[in-house]
C-alpha positions as semicolon CSV with decimal commas, in nm:
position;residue;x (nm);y (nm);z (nm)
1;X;-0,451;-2,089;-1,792
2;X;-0,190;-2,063;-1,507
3;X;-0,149;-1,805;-1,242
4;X;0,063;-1,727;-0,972
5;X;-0,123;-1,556;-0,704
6;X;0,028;-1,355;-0,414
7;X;-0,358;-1,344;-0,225
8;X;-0,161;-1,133;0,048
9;X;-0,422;-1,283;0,325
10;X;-0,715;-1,269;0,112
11;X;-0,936;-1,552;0,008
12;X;-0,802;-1,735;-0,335
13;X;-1,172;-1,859;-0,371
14;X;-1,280;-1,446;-0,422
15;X;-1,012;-1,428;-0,578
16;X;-1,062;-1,617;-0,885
17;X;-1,428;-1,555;-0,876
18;X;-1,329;-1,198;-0,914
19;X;-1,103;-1,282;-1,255
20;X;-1,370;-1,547;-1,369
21;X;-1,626;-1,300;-1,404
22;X;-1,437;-1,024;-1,553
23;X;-1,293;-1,227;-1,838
24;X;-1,620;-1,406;-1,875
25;X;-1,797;-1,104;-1,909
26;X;-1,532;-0,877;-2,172
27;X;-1,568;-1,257;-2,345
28;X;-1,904;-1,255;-2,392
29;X;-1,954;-0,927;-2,506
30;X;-1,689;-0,915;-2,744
31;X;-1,789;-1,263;-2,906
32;X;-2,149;-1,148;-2,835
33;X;-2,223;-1,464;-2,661
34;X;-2,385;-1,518;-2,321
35;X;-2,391;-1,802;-2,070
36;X;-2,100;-2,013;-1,879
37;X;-1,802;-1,982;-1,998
38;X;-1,563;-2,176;-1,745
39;X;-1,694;-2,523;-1,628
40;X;-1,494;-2,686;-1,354
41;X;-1,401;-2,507;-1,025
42;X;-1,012;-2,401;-1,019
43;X;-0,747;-2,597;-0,891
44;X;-0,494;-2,444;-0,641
45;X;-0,178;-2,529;-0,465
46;X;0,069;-2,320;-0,193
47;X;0,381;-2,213;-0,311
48;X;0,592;-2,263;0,015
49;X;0,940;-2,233;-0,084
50;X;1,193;-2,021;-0,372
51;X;1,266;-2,353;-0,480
52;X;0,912;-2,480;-0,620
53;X;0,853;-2,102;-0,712
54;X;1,133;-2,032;-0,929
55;X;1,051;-2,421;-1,112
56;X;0,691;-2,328;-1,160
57;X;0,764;-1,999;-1,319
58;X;0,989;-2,195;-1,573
59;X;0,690;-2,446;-1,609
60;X;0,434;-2,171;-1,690
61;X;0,662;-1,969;-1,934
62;X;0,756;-2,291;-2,078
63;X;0,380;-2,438;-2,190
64;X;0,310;-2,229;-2,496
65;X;0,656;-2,398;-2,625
66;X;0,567;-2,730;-2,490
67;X;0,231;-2,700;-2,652
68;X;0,410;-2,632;-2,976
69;X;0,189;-2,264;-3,000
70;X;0,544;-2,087;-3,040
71;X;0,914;-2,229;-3,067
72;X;1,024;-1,983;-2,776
73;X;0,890;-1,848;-2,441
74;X;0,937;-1,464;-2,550
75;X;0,723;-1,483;-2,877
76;X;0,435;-1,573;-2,677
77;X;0,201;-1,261;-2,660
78;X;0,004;-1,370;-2,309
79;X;0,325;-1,448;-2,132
80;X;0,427;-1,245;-1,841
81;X;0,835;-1,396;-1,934
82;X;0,861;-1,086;-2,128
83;X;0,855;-0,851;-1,848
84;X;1,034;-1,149;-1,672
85;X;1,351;-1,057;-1,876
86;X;1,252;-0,716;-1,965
87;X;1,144;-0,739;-2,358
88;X;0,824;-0,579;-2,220
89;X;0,747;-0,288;-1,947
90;X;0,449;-0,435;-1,735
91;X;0,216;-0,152;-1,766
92;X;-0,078;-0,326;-1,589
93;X;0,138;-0,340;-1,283
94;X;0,050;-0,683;-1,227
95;X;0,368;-0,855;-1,287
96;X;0,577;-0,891;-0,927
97;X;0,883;-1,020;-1,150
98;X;1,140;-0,896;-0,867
99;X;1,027;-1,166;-0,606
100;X;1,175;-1,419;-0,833
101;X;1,488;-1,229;-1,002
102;X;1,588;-1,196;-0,669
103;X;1,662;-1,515;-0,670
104;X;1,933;-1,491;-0,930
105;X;2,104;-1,191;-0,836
106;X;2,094;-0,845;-0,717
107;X;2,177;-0,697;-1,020
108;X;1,871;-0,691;-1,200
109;X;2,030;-0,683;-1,554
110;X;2,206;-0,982;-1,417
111;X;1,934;-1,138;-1,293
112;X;1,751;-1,152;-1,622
113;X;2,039;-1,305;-1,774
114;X;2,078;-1,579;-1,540
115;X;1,705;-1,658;-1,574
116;X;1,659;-1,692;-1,957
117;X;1,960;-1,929;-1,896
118;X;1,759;-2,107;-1,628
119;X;1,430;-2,121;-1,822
120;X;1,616;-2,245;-2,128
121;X;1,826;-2,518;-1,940
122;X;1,769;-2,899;-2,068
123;X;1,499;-3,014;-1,806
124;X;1,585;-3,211;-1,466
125;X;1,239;-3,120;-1,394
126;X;0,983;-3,382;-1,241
127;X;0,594;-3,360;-1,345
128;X;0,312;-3,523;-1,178
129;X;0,072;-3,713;-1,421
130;X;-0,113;-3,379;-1,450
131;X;0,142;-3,209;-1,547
132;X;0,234;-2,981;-1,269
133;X;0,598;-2,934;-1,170
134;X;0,721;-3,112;-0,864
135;X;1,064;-2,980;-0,723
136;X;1,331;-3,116;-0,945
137;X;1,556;-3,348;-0,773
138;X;1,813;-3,104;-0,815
139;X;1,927;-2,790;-1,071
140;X;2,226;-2,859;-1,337
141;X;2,484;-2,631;-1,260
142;X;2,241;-2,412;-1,029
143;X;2,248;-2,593;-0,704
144;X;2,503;-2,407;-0,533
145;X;2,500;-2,068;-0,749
146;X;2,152;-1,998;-0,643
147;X;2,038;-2,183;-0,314
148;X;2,258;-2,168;-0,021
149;X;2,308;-2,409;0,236
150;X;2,130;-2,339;0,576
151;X;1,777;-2,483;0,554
152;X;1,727;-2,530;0,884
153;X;1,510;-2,281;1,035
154;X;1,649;-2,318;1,391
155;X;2,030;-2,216;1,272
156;X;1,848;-1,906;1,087
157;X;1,792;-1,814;1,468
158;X;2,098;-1,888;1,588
159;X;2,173;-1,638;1,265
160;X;1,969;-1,398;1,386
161;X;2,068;-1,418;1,758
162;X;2,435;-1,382;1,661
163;X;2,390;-1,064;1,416
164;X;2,200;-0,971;1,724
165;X;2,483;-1,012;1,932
166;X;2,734;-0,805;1,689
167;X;2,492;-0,538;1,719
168;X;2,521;-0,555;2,114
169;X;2,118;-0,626;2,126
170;X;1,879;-0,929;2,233
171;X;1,772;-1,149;1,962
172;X;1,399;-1,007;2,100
173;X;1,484;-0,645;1,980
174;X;1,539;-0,780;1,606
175;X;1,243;-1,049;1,549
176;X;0,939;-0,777;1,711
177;X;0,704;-0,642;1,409
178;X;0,768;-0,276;1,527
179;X;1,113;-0,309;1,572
180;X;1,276;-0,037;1,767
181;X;1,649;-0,089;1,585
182;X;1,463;-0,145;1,231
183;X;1,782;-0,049;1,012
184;X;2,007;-0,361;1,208
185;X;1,656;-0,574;1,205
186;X;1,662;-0,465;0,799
187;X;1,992;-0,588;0,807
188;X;1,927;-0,938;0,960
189;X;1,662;-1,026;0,702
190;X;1,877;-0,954;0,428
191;X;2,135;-1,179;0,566
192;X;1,892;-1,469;0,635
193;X;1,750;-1,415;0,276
194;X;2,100;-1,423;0,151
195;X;2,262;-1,726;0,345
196;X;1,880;-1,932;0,368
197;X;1,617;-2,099;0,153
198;X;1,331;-1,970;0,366
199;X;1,064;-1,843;0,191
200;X;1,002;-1,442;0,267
201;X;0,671;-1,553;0,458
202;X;0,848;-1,824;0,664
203;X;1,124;-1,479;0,702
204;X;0,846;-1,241;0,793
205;X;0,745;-1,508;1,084
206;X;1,034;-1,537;1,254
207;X;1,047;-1,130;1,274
208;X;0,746;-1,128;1,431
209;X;0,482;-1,163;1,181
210;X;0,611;-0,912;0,906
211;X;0,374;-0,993;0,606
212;X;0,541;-1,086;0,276
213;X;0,526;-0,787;0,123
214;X;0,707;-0,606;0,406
215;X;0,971;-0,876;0,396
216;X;0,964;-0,808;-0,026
217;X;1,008;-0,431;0,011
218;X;1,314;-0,473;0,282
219;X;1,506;-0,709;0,029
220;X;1,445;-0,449;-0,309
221;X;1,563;-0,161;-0,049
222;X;1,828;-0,303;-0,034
223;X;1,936;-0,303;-0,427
């Protein structure tokens, strides 16, 4: 089983203890079993960047296929690709689908288009021997439709300090958490999301310690 976890600041270890024992519990008593029913301790790794996020999506979608369990991503029934390119409403609201289709475009129809392309795509994907996706060494026909060009986190401030300037404010009154001039501050993030490959919690630093979810809600505002 693979998940990808927003914790949001809490513990991954509760976490997972939390799922482990619900499923382990519905399991036993529908199979009316009882004892262990997961062995080794999880394994987990930090998603710091689009780049690795967006691959390991296409990874996860892509193993009941690559296990030969179903000939496409969408006719698997535990997938969350269906709500991924809306076959499927996700009614357990557990599904944040929009952190990636943002990715693609800010049309959402769009966006779903673009990533069953991108899912589908012949591989340029590199795996560790365990499997895992590393980030490919690049993306056929993606590279410059998707990820722009600054990466460099010190000309994202010199971004910010000149939309700052436009704006006739400090750089100071945009990257503060409680932002007096939030609707310009709003502004700037959008821009660095738009013209950077910072992740949204390497965004929420820079203005001040904005969480990612505050940083997520300011870029779907926006659509």
């Amino acid at each position: 089983m693979h998940l990808i976890i927003d914790t949001n600041g809490s513990d991954i270890s509760q976490v997972m203890k939390s799922i482990n024992v619900s499923y382990a519990n519905y399991f036993n008593k529908t199979y009316r079993r009882c004892g262990h029913l997961f062995q080794d301790r999880f394994k987990s790794e930090v998603v710091d960047n689009d780049r690795y996020l967006t691959e390991l999506t296409r990874y996860i979608h892509l193993n009941p296929v690559r296990a030969k369990i179903v000939s496409k991503p969408g006719n698997y029934e535990w997938s969350s690709y269906q709500v991924y390119v809306g076959l499927e409403k996700d009614l357990s609201q557990l599904v944040d689908a929009a952190l990636v289709l943002e990715l693609f475009s800010s049309s959402y129809s769009k966006a779903r288009q673009e990533y069953i392309r991108y899912v589908n795509r012949d591989g340029d994907a590199v795996y560790d021997e365990d499997g895992s996706p590393r980030v490919p060494i690049h993306f056929p026909d993606l590279e410059n439709e998707y990820y722009p060009d600054i990466y460099d986190e010190k000309k994202v401030e010199e971004l910010i300090e000149e939309i700052a300037n436009r704006s006739k404010l400090c750089k100071d009154d945009l990257v503060q958490k409680n932002a007096i001039h939030m609707d310009i501050r709003n502004k700037a993030i959008l821009e660095v999301r738009k013209v950077s490959n910072l992740s949204m919690k390497k965004i929420g630093q820079l203005f001040g310690g904005l969480s990612e979810s505050a940083v997520s809600k300011i870029i779907n505002s926006s659509r």
